[in-house]
N, CA, C and O of each residue as an XYZ file, in Angstrom:
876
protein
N       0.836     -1.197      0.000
C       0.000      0.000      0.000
C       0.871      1.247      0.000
O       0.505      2.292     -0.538
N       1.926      1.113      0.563
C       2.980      2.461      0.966
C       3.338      2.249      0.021
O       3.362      3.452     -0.238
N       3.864      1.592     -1.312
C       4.493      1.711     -2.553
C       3.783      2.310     -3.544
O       4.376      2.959     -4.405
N       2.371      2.167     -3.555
C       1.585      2.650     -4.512
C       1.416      3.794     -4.149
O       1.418      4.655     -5.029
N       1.209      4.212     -2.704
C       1.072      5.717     -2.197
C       2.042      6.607     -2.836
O       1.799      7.618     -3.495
N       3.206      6.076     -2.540
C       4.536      6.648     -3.140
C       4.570      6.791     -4.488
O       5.007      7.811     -5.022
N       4.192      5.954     -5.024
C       3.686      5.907     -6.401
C       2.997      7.180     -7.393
O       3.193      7.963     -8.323
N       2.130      6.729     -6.469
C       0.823      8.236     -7.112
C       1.310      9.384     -6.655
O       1.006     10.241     -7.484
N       2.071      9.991     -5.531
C       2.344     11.033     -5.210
C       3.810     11.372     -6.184
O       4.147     12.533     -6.418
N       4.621     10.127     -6.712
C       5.456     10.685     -7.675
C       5.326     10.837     -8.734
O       6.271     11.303     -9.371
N       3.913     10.463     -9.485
C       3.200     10.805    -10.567
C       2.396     12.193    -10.591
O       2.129     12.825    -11.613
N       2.020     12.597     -9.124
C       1.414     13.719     -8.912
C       2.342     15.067     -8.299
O       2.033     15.995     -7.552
N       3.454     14.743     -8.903
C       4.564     15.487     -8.215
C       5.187     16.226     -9.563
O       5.748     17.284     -9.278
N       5.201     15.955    -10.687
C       5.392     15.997    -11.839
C       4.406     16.851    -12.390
O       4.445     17.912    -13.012
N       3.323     15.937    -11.904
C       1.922     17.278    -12.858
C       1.914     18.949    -11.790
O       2.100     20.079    -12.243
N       1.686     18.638    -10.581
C       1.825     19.387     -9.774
C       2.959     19.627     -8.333
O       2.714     19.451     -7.139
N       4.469     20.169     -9.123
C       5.090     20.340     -8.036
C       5.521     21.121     -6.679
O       5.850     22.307     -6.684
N       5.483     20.384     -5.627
C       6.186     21.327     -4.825
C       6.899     20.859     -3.740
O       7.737     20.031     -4.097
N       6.892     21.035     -2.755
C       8.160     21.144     -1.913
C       7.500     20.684     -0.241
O       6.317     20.660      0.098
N       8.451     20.426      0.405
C       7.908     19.472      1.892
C       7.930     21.101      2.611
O       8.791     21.923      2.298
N       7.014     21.339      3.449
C       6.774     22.265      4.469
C       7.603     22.468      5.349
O       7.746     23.529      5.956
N       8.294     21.357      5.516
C       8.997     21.364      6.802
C      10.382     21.229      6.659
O      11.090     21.394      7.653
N      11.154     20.799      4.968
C      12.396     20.706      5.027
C      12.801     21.382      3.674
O      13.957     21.645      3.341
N      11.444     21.667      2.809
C      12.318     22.524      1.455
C      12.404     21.002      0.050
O      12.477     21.089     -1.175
N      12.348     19.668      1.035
C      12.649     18.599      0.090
C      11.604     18.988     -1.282
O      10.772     19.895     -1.239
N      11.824     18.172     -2.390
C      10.866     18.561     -3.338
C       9.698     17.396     -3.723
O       9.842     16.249     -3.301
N       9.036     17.608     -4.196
C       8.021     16.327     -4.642
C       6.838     15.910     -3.473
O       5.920     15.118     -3.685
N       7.055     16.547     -2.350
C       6.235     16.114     -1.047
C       5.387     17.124     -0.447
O       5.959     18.213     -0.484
N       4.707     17.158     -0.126
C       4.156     17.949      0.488
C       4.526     18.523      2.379
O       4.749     19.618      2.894
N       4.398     16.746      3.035
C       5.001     16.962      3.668
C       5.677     14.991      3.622
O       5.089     13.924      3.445
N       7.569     15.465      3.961
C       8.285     14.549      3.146
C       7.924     13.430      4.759
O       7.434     13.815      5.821
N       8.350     12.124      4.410
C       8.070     10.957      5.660
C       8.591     11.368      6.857
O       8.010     11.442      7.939
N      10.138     11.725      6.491
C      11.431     12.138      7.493
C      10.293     13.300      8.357
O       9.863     12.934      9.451
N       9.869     14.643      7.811
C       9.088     15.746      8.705
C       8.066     15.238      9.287
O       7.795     15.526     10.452
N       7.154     14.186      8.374
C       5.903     13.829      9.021
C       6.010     13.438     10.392
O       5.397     13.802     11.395
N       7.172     12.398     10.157
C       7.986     11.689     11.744
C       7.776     12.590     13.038
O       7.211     12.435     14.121
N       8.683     13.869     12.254
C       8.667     14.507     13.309
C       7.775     15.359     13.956
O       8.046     15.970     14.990
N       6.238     15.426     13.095
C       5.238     15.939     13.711
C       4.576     14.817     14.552
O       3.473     15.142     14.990
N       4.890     13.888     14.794
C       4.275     12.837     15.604
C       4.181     13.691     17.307
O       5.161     13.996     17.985
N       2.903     13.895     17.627
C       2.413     14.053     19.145
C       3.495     13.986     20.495
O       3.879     13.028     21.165
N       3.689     14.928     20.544
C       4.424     14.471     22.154
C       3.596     15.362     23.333
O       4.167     16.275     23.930
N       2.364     15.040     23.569
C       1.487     15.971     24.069
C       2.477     16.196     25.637
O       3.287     15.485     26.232
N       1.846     17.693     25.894
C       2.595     18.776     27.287
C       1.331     19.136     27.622
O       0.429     19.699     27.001
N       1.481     18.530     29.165
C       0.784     19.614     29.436
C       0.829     21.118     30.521
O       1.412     20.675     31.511
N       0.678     21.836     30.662
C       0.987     23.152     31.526
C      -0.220     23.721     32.055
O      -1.242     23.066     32.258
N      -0.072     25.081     32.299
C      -1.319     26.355     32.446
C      -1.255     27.216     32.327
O      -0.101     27.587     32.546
N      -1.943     28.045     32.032
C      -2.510     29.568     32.026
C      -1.989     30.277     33.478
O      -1.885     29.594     34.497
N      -1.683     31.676     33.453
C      -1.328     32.571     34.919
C      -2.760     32.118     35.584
O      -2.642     31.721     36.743
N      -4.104     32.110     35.047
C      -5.254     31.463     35.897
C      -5.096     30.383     36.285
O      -5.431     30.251     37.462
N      -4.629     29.296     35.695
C      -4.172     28.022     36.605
C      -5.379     27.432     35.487
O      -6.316     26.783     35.952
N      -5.325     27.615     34.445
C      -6.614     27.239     33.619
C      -5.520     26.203     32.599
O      -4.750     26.677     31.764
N      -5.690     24.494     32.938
C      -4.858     23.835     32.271
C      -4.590     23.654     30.899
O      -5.692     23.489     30.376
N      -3.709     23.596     30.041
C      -3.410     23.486     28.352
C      -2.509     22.154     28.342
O      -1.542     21.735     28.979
N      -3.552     21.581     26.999
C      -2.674     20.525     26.418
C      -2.108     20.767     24.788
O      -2.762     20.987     23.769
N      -0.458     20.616     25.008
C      -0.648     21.049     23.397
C       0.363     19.666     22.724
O       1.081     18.813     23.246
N       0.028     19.941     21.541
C       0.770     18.220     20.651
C       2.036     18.502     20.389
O       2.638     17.498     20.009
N       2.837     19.679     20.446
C       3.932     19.876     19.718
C       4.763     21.332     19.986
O       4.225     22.438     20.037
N       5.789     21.133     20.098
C       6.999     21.750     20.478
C       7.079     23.047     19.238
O       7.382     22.629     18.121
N       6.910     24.085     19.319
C       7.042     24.860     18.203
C       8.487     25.498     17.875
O       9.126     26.525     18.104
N       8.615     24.276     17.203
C      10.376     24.553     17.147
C      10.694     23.740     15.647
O       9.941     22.838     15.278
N      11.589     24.056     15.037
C      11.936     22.945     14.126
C      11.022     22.843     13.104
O      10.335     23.789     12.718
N      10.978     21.412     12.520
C       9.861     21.385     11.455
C       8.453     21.843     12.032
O       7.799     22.716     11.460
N       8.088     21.318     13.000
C       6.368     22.072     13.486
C       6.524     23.655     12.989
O       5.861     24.249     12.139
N       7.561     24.105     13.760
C       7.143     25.180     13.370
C       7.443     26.087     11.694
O       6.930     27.148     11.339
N       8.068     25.537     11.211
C       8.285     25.460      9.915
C       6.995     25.112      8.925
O       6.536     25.677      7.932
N       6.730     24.255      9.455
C       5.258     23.570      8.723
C       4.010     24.445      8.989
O       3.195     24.769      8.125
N       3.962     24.821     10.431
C       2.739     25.829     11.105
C       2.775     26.665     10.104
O       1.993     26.540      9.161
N       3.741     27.698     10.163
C       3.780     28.951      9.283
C       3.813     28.930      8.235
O       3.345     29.928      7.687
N       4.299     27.951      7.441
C       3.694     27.284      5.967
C       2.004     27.918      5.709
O       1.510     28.885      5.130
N       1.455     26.633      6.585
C       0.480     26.505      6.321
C      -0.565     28.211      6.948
O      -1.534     28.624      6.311
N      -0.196     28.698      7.861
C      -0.824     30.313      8.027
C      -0.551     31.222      7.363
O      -1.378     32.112      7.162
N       0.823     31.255      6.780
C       1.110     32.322      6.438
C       1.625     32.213      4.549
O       1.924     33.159      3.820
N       1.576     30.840      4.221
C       1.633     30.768      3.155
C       0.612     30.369      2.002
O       0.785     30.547      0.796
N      -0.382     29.848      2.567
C      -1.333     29.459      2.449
C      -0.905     27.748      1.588
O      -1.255     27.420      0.454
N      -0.189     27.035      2.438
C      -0.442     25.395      2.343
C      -1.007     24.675      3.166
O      -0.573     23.926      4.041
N      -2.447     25.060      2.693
C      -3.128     24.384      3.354
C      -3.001     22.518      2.577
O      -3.861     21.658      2.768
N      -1.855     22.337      1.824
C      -1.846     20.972      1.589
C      -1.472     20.359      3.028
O      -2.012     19.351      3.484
N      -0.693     20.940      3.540
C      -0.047     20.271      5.277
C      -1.286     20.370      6.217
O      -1.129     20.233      7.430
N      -2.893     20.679      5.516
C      -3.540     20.113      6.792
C      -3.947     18.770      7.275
O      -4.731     18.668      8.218
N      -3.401     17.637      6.614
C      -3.947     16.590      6.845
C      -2.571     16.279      8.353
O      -2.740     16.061      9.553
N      -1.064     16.430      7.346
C      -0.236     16.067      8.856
C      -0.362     16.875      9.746
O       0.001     16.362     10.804
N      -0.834     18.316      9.920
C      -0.386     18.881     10.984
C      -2.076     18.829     11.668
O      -2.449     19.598     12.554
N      -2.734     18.021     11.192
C      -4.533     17.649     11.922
C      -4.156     16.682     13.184
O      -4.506     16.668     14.365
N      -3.075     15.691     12.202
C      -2.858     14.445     13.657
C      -2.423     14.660     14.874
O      -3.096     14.496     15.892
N      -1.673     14.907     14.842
C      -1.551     15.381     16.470
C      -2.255     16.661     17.180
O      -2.164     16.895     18.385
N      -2.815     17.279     16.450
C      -3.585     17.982     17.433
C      -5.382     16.937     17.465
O      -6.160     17.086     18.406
N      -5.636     16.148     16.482
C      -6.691     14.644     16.803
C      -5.960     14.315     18.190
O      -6.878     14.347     19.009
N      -4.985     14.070     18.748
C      -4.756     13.215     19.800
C      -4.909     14.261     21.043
O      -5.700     14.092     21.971
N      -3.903     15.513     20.891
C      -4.542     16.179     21.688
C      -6.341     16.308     22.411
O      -6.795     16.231     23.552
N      -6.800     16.480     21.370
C      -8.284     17.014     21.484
C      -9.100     15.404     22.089
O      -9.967     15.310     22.957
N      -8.592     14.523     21.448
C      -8.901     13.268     22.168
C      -8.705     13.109     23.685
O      -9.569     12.881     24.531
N      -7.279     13.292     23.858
C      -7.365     13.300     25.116
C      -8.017     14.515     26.052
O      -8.347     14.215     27.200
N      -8.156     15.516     25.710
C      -8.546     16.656     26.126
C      -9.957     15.773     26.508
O     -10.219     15.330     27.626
N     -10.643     15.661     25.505
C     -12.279     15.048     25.671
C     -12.359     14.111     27.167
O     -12.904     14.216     28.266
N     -11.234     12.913     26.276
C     -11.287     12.069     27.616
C     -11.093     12.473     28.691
O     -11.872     11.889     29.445
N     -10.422     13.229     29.277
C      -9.862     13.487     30.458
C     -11.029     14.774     31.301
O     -10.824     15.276     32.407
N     -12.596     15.145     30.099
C     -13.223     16.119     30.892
C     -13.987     14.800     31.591
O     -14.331     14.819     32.773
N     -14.253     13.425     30.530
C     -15.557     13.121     30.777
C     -16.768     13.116     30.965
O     -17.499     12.539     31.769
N     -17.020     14.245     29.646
C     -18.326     15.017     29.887
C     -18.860     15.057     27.959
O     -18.682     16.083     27.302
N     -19.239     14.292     27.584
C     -20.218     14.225     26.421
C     -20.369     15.808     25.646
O     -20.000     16.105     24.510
N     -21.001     16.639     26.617
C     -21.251     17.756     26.363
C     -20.492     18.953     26.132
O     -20.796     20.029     25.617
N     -19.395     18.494     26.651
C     -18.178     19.605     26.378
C     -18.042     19.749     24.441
O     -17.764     19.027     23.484
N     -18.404     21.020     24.692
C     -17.873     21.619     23.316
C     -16.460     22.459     22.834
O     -15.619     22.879     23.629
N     -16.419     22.552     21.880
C     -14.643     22.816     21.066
C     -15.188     24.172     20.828
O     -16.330     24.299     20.386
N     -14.347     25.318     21.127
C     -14.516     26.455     20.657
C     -13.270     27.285     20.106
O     -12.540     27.850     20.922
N     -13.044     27.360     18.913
C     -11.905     27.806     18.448
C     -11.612     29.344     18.866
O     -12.612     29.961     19.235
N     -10.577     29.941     18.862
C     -10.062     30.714     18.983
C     -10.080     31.716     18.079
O      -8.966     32.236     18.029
N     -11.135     32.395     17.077
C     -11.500     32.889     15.905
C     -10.308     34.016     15.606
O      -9.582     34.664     16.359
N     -10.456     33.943     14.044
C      -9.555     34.288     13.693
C      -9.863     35.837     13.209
O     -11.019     36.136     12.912
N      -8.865     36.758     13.141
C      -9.304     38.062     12.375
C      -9.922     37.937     11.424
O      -9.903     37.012     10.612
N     -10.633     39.021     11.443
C     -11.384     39.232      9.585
C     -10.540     39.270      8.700
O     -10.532     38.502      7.738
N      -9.396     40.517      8.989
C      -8.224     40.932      8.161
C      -7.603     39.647      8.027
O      -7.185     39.644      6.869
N      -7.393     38.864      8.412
C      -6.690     37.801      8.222
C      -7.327     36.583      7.761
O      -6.631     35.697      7.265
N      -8.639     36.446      7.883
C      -9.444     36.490      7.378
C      -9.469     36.287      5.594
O      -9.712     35.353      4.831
N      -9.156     37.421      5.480
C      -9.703     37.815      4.144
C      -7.943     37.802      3.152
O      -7.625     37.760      1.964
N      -7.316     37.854      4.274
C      -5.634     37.610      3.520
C      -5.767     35.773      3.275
O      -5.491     35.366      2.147
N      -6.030     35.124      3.949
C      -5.744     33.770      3.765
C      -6.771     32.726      3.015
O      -6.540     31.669      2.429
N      -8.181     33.546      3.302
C      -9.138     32.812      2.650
C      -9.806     31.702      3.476
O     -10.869     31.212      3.095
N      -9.036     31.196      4.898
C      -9.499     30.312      5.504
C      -9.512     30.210      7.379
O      -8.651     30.891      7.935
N      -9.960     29.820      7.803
C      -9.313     29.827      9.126
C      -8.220     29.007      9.999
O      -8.767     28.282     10.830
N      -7.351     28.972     10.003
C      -6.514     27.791     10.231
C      -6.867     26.990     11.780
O      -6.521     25.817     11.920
N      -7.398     27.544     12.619
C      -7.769     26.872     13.799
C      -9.200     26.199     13.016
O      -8.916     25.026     12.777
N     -10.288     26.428     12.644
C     -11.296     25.541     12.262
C     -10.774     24.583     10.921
O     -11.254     23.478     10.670
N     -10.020     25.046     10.361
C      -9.739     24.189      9.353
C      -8.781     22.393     10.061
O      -8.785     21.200      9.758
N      -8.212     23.161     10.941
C      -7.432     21.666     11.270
C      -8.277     21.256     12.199
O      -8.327     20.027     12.161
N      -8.929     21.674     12.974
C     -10.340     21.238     14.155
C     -11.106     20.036     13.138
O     -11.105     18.807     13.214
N     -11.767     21.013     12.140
C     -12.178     20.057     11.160
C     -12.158     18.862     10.601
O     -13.017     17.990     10.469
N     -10.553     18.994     10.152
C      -9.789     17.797      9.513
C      -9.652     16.693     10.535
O      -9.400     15.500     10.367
N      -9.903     17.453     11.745
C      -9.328     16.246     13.195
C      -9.985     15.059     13.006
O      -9.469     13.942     12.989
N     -11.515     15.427     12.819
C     -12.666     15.024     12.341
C     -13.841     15.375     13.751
O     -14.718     14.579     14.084
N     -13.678     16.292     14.213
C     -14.467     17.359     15.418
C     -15.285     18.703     14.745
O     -14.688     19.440     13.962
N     -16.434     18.903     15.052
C     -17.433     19.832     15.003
C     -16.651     21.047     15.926
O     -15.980     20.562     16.837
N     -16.628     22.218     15.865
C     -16.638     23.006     17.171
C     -17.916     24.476     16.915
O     -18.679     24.793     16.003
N     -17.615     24.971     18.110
C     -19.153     26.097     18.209
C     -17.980     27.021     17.910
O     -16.791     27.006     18.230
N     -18.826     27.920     17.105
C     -18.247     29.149     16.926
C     -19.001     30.646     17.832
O     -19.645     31.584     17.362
N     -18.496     30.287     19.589
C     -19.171     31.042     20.392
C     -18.650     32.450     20.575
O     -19.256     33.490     20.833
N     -17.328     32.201     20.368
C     -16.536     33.948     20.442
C     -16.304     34.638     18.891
O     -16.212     34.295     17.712
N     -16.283     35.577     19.553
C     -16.449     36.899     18.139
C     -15.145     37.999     18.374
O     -15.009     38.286     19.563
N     -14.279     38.586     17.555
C     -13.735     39.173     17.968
C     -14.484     41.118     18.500
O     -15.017     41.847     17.664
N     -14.325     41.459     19.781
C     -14.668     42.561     20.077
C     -14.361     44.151     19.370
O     -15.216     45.030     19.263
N     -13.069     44.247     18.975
C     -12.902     44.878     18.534
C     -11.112     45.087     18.229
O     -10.355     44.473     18.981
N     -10.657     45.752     17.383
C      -9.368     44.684     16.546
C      -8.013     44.939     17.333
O      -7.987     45.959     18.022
N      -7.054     44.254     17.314
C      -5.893     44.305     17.885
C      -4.688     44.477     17.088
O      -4.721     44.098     15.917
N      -3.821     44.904     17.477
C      -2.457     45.033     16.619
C      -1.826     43.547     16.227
O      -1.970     42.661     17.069
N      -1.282     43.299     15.256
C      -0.126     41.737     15.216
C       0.510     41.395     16.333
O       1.469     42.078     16.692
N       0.100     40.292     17.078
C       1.118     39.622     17.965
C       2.375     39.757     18.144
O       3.134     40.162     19.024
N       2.446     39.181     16.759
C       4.104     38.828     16.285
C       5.091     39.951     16.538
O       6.286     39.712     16.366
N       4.782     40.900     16.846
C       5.366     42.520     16.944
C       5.366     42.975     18.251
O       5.521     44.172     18.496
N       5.259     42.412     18.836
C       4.741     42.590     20.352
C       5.717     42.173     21.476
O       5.878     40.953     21.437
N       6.277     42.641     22.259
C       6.675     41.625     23.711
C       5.708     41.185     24.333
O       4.567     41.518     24.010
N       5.989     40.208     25.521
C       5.457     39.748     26.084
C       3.930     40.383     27.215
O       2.864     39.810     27.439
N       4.549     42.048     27.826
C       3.626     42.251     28.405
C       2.752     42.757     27.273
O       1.554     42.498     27.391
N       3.133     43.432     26.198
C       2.362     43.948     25.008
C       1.201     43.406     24.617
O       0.058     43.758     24.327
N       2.125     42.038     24.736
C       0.611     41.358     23.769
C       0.113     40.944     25.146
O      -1.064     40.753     24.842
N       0.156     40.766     25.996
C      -1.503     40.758     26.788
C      -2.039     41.749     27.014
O      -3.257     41.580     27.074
N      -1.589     43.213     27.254
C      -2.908     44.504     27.004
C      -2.921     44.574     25.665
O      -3.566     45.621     25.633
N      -2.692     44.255     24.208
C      -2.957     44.080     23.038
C      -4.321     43.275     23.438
O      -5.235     44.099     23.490
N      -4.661     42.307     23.658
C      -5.609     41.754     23.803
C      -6.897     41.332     24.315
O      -7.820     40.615     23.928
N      -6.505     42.341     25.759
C      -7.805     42.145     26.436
C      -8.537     43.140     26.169
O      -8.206     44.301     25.930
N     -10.025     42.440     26.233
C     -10.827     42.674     26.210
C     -11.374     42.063     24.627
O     -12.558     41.856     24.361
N     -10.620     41.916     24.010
C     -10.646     41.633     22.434
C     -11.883     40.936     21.731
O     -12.398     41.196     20.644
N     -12.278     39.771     22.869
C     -12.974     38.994     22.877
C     -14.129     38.569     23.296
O     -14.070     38.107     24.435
N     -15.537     38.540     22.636
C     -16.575     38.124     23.642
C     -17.677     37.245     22.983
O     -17.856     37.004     21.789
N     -18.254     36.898     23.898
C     -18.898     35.212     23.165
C     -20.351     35.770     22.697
O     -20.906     36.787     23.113
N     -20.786     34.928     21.812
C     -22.023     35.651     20.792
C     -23.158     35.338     21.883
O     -24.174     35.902     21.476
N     -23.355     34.849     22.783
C     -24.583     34.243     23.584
C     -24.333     34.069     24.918
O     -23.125     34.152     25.144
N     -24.954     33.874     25.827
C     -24.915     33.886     27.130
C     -24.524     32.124     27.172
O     -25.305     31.301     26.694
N     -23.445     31.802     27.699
C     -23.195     30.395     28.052
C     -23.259     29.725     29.415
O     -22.430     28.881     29.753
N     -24.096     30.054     30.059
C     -24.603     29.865     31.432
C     -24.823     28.119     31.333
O     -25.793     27.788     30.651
N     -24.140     27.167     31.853
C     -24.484     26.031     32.089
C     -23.833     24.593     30.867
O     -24.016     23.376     30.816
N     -22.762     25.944     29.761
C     -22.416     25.125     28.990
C     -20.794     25.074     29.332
O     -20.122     26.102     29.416
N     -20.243     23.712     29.522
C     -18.620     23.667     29.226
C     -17.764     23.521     28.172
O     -18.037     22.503     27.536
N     -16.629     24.269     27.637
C     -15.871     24.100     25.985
C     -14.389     24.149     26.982
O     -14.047     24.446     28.126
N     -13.954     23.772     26.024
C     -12.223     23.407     25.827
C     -11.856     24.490     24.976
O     -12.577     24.338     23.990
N     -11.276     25.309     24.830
C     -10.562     26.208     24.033
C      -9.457     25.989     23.144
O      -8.356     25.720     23.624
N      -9.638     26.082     21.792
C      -8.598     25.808     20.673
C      -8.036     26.523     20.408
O      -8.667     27.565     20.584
N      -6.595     26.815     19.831
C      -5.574     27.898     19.447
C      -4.709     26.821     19.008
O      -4.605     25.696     19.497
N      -3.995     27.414     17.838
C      -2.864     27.158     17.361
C      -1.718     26.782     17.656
O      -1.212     25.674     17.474
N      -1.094     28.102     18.322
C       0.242     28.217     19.023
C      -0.017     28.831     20.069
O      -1.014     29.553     20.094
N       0.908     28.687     21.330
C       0.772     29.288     22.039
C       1.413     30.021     22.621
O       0.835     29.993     23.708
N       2.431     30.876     22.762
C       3.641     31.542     22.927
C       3.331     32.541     24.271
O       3.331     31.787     25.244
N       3.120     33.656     24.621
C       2.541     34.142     26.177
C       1.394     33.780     26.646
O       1.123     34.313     27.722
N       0.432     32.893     26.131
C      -0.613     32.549     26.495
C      -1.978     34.076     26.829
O      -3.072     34.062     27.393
N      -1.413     34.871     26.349
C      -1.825     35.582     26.400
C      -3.515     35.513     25.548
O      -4.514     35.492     26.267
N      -3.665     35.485     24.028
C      -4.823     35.142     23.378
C      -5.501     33.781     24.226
O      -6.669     33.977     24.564
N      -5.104     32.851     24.494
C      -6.010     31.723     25.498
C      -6.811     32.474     26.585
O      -8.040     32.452     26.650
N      -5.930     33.197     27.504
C      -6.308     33.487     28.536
C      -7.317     34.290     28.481
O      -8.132     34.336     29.402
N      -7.439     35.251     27.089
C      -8.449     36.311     26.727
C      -9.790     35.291     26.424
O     -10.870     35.357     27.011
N      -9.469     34.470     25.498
C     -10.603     33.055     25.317
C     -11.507     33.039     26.341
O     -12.698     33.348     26.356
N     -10.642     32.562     27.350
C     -10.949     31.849     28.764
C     -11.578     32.942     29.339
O     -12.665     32.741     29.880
N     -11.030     34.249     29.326
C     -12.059     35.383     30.306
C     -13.622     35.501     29.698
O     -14.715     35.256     30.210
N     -13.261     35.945     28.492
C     -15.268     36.258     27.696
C     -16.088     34.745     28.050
O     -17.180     34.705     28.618
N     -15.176     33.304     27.506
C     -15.753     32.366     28.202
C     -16.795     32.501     29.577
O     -18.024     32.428     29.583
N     -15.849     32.727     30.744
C     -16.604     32.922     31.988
C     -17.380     34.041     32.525
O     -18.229     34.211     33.400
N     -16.560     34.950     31.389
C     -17.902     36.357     31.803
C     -19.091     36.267     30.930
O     -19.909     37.182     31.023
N     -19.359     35.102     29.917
C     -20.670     34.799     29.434
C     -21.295     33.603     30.152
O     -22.205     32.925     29.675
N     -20.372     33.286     32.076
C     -21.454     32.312     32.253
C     -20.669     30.873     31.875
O     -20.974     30.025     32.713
N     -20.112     30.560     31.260
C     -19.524     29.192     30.734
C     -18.256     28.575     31.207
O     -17.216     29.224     31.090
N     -18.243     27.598     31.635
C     -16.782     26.782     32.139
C     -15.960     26.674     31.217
O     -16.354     26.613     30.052
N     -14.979     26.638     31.454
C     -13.646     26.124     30.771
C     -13.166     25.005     31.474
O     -12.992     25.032     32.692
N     -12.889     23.784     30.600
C     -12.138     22.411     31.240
C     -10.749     22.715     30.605
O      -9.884     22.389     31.418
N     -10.550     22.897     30.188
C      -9.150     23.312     29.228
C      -9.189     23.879     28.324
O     -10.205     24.431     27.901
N      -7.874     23.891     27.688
C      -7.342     24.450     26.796
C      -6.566     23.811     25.766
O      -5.558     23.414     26.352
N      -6.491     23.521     24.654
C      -5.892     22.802     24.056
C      -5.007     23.574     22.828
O      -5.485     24.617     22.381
N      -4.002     23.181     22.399
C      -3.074     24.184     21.174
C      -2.728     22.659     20.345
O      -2.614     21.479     20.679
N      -2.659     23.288     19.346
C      -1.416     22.407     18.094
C       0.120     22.093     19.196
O       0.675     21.066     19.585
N       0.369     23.546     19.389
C       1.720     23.649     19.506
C       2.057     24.777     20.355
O       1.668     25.909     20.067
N       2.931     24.473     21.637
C       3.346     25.886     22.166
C       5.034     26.297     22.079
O       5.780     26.171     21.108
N       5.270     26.701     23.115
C       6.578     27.256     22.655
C       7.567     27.302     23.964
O       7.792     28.226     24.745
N       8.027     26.082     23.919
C       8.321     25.996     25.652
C       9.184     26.331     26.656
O       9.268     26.001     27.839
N       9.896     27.157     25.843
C      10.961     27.731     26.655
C      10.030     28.902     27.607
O      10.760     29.527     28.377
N       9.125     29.141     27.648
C       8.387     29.621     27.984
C       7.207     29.352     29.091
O       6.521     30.199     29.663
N       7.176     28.056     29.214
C       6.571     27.478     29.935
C       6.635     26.599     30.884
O       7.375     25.789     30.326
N       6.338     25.995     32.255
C       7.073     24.561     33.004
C       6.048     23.992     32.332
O       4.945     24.468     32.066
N       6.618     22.668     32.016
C       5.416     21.701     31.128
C       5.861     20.592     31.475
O       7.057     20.429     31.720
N       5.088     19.769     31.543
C       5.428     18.197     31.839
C       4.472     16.506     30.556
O       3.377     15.953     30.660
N       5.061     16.407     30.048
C       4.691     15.187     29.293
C       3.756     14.337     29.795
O       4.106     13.871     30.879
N       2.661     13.951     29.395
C       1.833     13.185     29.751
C       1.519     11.992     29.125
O       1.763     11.864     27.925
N       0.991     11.066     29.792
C       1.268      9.793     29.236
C      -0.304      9.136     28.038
O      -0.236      8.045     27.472
């Protein structure tokens, strides 16, 4: 089966070429050697609230090579590998509320960004996981780029940013994000969350950034 796979993708590499996300190789999208290394090593940590996060991957190296691919370049061909390990994340996330009812609420994305990429990259890989999520938060009103920011920056960059379309009095979600680097955007999640009334069991990311964080591996 892996020969024929290989097969068709070097027949489909020819009609349509390009290059592995994560190493530059050519003909792949994303090559075996990178896929490897997106394999799950779920962490988990917390929020300054003590509000727990599980994330699949070290944002370092190919992850993060591949992440920004796929946000900022628009390859969205790398959503199928970079879906799997955040599937295991969100799996375990589920398991570990034990609650049926817990819903996925992504971390919505700008309009402006939005409208640069064409897609959302937190619902798009939610999606692919093969998970539904509510689209309960809205952005409040707009914020400067992260990426430009220090650390205390981007958390008054953000608050208030966020607030949920409905009163969530009696409902619990897990919170989705991408990356997670000051935890700053989660924690904003997590506030409109509870000031509409609604629990948070966690938090879940693709990928954080851990020099940044005490985190411990879970089994």
């Amino acid at each position: 089966m892996g020969t024929v796979s290989d097969a068709m993708l070097d027949a489909l590499a020819v009609l349509m070429p390009v290059e592995c996300v994560g190493c530059g190789a050519p003909d792949r999208s994303v090559c075996s050697a990178c896929r490897a290394s997106l394999r799950a090593e779920l962490r988990q940590h917390a929020l300054a609230d003590g509000t727990p996060v599980l994330s699949a991957l070290d944002y370092s190296g190919v992850a993060r090579a591949a992440i920004l691919a796929f946000k900022e370049q628009g390859r969205t061909d790398a959503t199928r590998a970079l879906s799997a390990p955040l599937r295991q994340a969100l799996c375990a996330a589920l398991e570990s509320c034990g609650t049926p009812a817990t819903e996925l609420v992504c971390v919505p994305t700008s309009r402006s960004s939005y409208r640069r990429r064409g897609y959302d990259p937190v619902r798009l890989l939610v999606r692919r996981s093969g998970f539904r999520t509510s689209g309960l938060l809205r952005h409040s009103r707009r914020t400067e780029h992260q990426k430009a920011l220090d650390r205390e920056s981007r958390g008054e960059n953000v608050v208030g940013s966020l607030a949920a379309r409905v009163q969530l009095t009696g409902r619990e979600v897990i919170v989705v994000d991408d990356v997670m680097t000051t935890g700053a955007t989660l924690t904003e999640a997590v506030r409109a969350i509870r000031e509409a009334g609604g629990r948070v069991a966690m938090a879940v990311t693709l990928a954080h950034t851990a020099r940044r964080f005490n985190t411990h591996r879970t089994n």
